[in-house]
C-alpha positions as CSV (number, residue, x, y, z in Angstrom):
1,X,0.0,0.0,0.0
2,X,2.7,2.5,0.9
3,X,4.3,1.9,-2.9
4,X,1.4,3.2,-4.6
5,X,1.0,6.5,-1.8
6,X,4.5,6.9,-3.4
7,X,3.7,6.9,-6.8
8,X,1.0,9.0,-7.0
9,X,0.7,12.6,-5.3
10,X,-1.7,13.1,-3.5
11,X,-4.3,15.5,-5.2
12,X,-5.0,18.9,-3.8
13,X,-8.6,20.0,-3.7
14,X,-10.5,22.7,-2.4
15,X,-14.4,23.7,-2.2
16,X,-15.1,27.2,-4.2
17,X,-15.4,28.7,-0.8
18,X,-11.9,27.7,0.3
19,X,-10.5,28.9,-2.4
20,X,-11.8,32.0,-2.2
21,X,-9.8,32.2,1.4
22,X,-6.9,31.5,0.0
23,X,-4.0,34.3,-0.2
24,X,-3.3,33.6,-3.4
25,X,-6.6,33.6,-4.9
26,X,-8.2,36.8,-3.3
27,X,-8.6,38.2,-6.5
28,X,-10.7,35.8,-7.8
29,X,-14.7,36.3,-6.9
30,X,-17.2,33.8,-6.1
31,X,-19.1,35.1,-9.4
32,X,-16.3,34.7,-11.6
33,X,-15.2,31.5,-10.2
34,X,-19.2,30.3,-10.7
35,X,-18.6,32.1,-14.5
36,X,-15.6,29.8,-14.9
37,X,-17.6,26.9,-14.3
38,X,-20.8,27.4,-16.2
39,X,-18.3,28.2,-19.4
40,X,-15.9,25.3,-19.4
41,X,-17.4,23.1,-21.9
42,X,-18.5,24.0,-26.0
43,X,-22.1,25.2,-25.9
44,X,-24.3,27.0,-28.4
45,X,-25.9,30.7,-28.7
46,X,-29.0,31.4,-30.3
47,X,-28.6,31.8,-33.3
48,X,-26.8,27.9,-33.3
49,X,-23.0,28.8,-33.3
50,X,-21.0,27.0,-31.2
51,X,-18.8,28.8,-28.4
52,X,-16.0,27.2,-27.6
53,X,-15.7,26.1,-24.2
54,X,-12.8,28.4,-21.4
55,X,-11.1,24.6,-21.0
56,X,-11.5,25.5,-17.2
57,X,-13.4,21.5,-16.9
58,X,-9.7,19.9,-16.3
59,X,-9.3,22.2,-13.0
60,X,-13.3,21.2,-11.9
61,X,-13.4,18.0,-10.1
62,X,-17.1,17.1,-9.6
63,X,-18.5,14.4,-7.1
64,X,-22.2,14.3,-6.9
65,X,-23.8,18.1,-6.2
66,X,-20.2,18.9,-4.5
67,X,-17.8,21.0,-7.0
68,X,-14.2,20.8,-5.9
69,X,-11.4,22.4,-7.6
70,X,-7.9,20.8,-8.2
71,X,-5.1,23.6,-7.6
72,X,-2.4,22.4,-9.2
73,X,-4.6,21.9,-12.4
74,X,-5.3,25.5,-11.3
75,X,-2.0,26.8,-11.6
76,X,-1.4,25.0,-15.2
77,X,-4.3,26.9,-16.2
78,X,-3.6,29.7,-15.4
79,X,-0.5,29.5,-17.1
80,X,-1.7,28.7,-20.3
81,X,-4.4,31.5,-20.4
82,X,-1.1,33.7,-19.6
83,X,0.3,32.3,-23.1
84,X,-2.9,32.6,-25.6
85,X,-3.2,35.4,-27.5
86,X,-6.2,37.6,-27.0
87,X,-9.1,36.7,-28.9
88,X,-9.6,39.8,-31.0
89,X,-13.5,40.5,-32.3
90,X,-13.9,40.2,-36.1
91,X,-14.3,44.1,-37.6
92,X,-18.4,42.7,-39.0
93,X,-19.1,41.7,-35.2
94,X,-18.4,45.1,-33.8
95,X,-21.1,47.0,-33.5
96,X,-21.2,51.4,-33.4
């Protein structure tokens, strides 16, 4: 039992709420975690155009009603939104 403990790290999860009251994290919301959420997977608007999902679902662990949140798949995601280029808005979809 103690060889697989070794091989596999433990996993570090936290509730919204304790994240939230982390130091690091004060600058995160509960609304924009909750906005986080709702957004990680491809959904559709209404006119039937698919929006591509924030990728945010591999940091969301979910067990039953209970929505936990992995911070090391946290900190790797972070780091890649640091790296993508900013979606810029087509010139037809602006509107004066």
């Amino acid at each position: 039992m103690e060889v697989i403990s070794q091989l596999q790290p433990a996993l570090r999860l936290v509730t919204v709420n304790q994240l939230l009251l982390r130091e690091e994290y004060q600058w995160l919301t509960r609304s924009s975690i909750r906005h986080l959420i709702f957004n990680t997977h491809e959904r559709s608007n209404s006119k039937g155009e698919m929006i591509p999902g924030n990728g945010f679902d591999r940091v969301v662990v979910r067990v039953g009603r209970k929505v936990l949140i992995d911070l090391d798949e946290m900190v790797l995601w972070l780091k890649q939104q640091r790296n993508e280029p900013a979606r810029s808005i087509p010139p037809e979809e602006v509107e004066d």
